[in-house]
N, C-alpha and C positions, 0 to 999 in steps of 0.2 A: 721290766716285768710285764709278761699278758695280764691286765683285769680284765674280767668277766663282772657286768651287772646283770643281777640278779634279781630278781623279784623279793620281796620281802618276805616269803613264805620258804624262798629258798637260801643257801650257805653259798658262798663261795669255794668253788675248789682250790688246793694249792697249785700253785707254778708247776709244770711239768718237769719232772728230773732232767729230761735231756734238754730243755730250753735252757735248765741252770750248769749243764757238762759245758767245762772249758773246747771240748772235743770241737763243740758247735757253733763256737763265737767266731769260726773265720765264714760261717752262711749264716747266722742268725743274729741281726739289729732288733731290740726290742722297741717294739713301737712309742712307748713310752719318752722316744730320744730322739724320733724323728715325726714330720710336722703330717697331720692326715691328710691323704690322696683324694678321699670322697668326697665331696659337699653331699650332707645327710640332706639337702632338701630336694637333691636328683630326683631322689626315687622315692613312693610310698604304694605301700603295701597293706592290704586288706588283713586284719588284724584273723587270724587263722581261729576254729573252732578252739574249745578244749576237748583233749581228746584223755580221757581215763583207762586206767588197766581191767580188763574185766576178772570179775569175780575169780578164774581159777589160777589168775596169776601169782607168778612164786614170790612177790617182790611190792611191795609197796614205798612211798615218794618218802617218807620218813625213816623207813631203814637203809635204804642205800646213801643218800644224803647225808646220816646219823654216825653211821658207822666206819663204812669203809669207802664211800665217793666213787672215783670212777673206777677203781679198783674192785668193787663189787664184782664178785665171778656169776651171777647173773644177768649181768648186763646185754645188751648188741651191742656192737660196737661199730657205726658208722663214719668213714669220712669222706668229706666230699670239699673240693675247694667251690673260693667264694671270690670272686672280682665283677668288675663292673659290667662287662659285657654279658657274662652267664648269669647274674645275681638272678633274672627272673626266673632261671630255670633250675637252679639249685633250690629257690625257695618254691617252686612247685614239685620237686624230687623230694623236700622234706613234708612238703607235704602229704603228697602221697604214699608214702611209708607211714606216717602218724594214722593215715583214715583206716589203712588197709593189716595196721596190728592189732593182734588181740590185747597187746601189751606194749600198749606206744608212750606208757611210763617209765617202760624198761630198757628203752632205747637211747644210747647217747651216742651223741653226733661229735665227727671232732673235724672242723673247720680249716682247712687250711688257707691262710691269705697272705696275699702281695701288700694290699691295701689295710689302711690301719682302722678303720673306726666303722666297718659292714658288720660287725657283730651289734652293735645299737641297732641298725635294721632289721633282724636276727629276733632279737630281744622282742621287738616292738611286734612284730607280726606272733609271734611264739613265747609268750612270757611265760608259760611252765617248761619250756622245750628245757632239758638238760642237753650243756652242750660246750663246749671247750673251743677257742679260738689258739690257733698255732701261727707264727708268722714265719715264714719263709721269704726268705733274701733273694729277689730274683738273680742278681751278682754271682750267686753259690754255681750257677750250670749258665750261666749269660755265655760263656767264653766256651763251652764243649757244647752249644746247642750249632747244629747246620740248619741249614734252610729246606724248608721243606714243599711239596708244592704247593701247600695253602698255607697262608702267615699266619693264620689262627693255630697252627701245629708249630709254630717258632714260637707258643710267647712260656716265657722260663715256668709259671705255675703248673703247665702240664706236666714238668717233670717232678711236683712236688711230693708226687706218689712214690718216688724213690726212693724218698729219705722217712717213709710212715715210721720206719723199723725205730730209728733216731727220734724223731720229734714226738712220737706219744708215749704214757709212760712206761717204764719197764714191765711195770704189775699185768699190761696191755698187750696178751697175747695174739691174742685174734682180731681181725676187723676185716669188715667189708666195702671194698673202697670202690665207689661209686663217679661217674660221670655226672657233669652239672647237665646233658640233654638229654634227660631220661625219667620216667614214672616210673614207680612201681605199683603192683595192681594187685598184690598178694602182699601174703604177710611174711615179713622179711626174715624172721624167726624161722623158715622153713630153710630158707639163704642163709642163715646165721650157722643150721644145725647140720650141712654140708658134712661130711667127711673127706676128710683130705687126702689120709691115708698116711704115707713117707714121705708124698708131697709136700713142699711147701706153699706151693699157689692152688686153687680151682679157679678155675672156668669154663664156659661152654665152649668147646673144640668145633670147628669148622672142617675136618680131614678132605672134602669132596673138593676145598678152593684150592687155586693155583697156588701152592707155598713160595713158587718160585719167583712169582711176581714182585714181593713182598723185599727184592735184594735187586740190586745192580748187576750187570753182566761181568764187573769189573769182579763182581764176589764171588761168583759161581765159577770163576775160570781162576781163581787164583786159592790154591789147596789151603794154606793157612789159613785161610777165611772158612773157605767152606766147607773144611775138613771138624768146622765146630757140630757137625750132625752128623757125622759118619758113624756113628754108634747108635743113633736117634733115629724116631720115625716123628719126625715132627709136623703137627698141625697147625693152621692159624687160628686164634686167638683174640677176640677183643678185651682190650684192655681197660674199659671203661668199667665193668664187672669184674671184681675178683675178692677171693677171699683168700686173706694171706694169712697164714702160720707166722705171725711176727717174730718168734721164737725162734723157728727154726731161721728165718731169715739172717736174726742177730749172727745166732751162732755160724753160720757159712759165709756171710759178709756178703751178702747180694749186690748192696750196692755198689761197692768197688768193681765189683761186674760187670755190674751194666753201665757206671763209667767206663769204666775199659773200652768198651766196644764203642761209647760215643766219641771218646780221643781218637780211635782208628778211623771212625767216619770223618772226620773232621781235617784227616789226611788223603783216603785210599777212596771217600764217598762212597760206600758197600750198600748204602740205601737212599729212598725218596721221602719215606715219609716223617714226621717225628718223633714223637714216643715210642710208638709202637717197636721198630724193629728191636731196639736192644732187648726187650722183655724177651721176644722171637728167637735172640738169640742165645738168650739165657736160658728160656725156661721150656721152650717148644720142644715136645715128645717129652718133656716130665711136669705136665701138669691133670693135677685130676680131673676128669671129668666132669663138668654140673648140665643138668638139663635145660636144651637147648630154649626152652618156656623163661629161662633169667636173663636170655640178650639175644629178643629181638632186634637185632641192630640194622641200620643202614637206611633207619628210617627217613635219615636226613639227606638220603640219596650220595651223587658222589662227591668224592673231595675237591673238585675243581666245577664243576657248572650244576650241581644239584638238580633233582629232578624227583618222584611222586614214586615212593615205591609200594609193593603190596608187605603185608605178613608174609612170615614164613608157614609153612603148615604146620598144625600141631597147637599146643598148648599157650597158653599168654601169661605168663606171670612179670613181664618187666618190657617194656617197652621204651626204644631207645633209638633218638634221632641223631647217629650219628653219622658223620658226611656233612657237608656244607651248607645245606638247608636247616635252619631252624625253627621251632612251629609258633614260637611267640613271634618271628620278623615274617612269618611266610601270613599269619594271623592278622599282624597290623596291617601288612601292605593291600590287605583283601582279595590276596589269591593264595589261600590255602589250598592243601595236599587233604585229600581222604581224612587220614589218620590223624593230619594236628587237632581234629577234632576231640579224639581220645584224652590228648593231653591241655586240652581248656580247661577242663574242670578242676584243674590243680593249681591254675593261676590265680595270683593273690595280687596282680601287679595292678597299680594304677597311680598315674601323673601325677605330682603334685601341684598343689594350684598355685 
């Protein structure tokens, strides 16, 4: 069983429905049965503000706790994974959503991890933070992941966004699932109240990029494969931002999907990189559009030698270094990018002695 410690002011949630579906016991060990990955004395972390709901908010910390938990349909609904290599940039992505809501008591985070005992670190930097730990079996997609050009796009957690629909609870329609290299710099509540439309997914659409780049030559010349867009005008898409219709997801079976397509890769190779294509494949020309100010992306330059890139024009609400460069290693080394600077003010990170 996942435990959550809690502060004393707060309750414990229950175990998640689907962490207790027999459905999920061939990808999900509870951590409770196997031995922690982390030594807690790797990492510490500067103990975060508190951050309170202002005055016109619909929801206060003892009616949602009180009554209905995470089930509350006022809620946000965030998740973002947690492992050892992104921990500092997750806990600066939480952070920056807590400074930048008007109601960052109304936010609940729901964590997914490889690793068993990062939620104490969690705890310790955000002790009112509401927020729920999921554990994913890296095992469950170990054997349908391929290789991609950068190893950091093989490791099994990236894929743990597949399975959001399964591991949060049923009552948990909506959520915003977020990358661990990214601020946000607005308030997320605007990202929350999206329209989707008949959509299942939002995201900010890229139409001007090469779509084609995105697949292998092997995929574009062989109709089965690439007869999957022939009714579609499809766009690229980052995947580090989206907001999913959990709902609708359940009901169409997404994720059998976008397995499907990564057993094909794992035969035919139809793509280079890792997550990303099967979403491309699934969801490209039927995703709604969200304004391009949610995923400045690419900040981290490209996926094999990284490099200093600018903004896009236009608006800034979410800034997000993704590509190979990251701004906490580009930070320490003392040759920072322009922009890592943006993202300092969010770090909580510091050595243990």
């Amino acid at each position: 069983m996942v435990m959550i410690v809690l502060s004393p002011s707060l309750q414990s949630f229950p175990p998640a429905e689907a962490i207790r579906s027999s459905h999920l016991e061939s990808y999900l060990r509870f951590p409770s049965q196997i031995t922690p990955t982390v030594p807690l004395n790797r990492f510490s972390f500067r103990k975060a503000p508190v951050f309170r709901n202002a005055g016109e908010c619909t929801s206060n910390d003892r009616r949602i706790l009180g009554k209905t938990g995470v089930c509350d349909p006022s809620l946000v609904h965030v998740a973002i994974t947690l492992d050892v290599e992104y921990l500092r940039g997750s806990i600066a992505a939480v952070h920056s959503i807590l400074h930048h809501s008007r109601c960052p008591e109304s936010v609940f985070f729901h964590f997914l991890v490889s690793e068993t005992n990062l939620e104490t670190l969690v705890r310790s930097t955000f002790p009112q933070l509401k927020f729920k730990v999921y554990y994913f079996d890296p095992e469950r997609v170990r054997n349908i992941i391929s290789t991609s050009v950068r190893q950091a796009l093989e490791q099994p957690l990236n894929y743990a966004r597949n399975y959001l629909a399964d591991l949060l609870e049923p009552c948990v329609s909506r959520v915003i699932y977020l990358d661990s290299d990214l601020v946000v710099v607005d308030d997320i509540s605007k990202l929350w109240s999206t329209s989707l439309g008949s959509k299942t997914i939002g995201a900010p659409e890229y139409c001007h990029a090469n779509f084609t780049k995105y697949f292998t030559t092997s995929f574009w010349s062989e109709p089965r494969f690439s007869g999957t867009f022939s009714s579609r005008k499809p766009c690229y898409f980052n995947t580090g931002v989206m907001v999913i219709d959990l709902k609708k997801w359940r009901r169409v079976g997404y994720t059998k999907r976008i397995e499907k397509w990564m057993d094909i890769q794992k035969t035919n190779r139809i793509y280079e990189l890792g997550s990303l294509p099967p979403y491309l494949l699934v969801f490209a020309g039927h995703v709604a559009p969200i304004e391009h100010r949610w995923n400045q992306h690419g900040l981290g330059g490209d996926n094999v030698k990284g490099s200093c890139r600018d903004l896009h024009p236009g608006p800034v609400s979410l800034l997000h270094w993704s590509g190979s460069g990251k701004p906490w290693l580009r930070l320490d080394s003392k040759e920072p990018c322009p922009l890592d600077s943006l993202w300092a003010p969010y770090d909580l990170y510091g050595f243990s002695s």
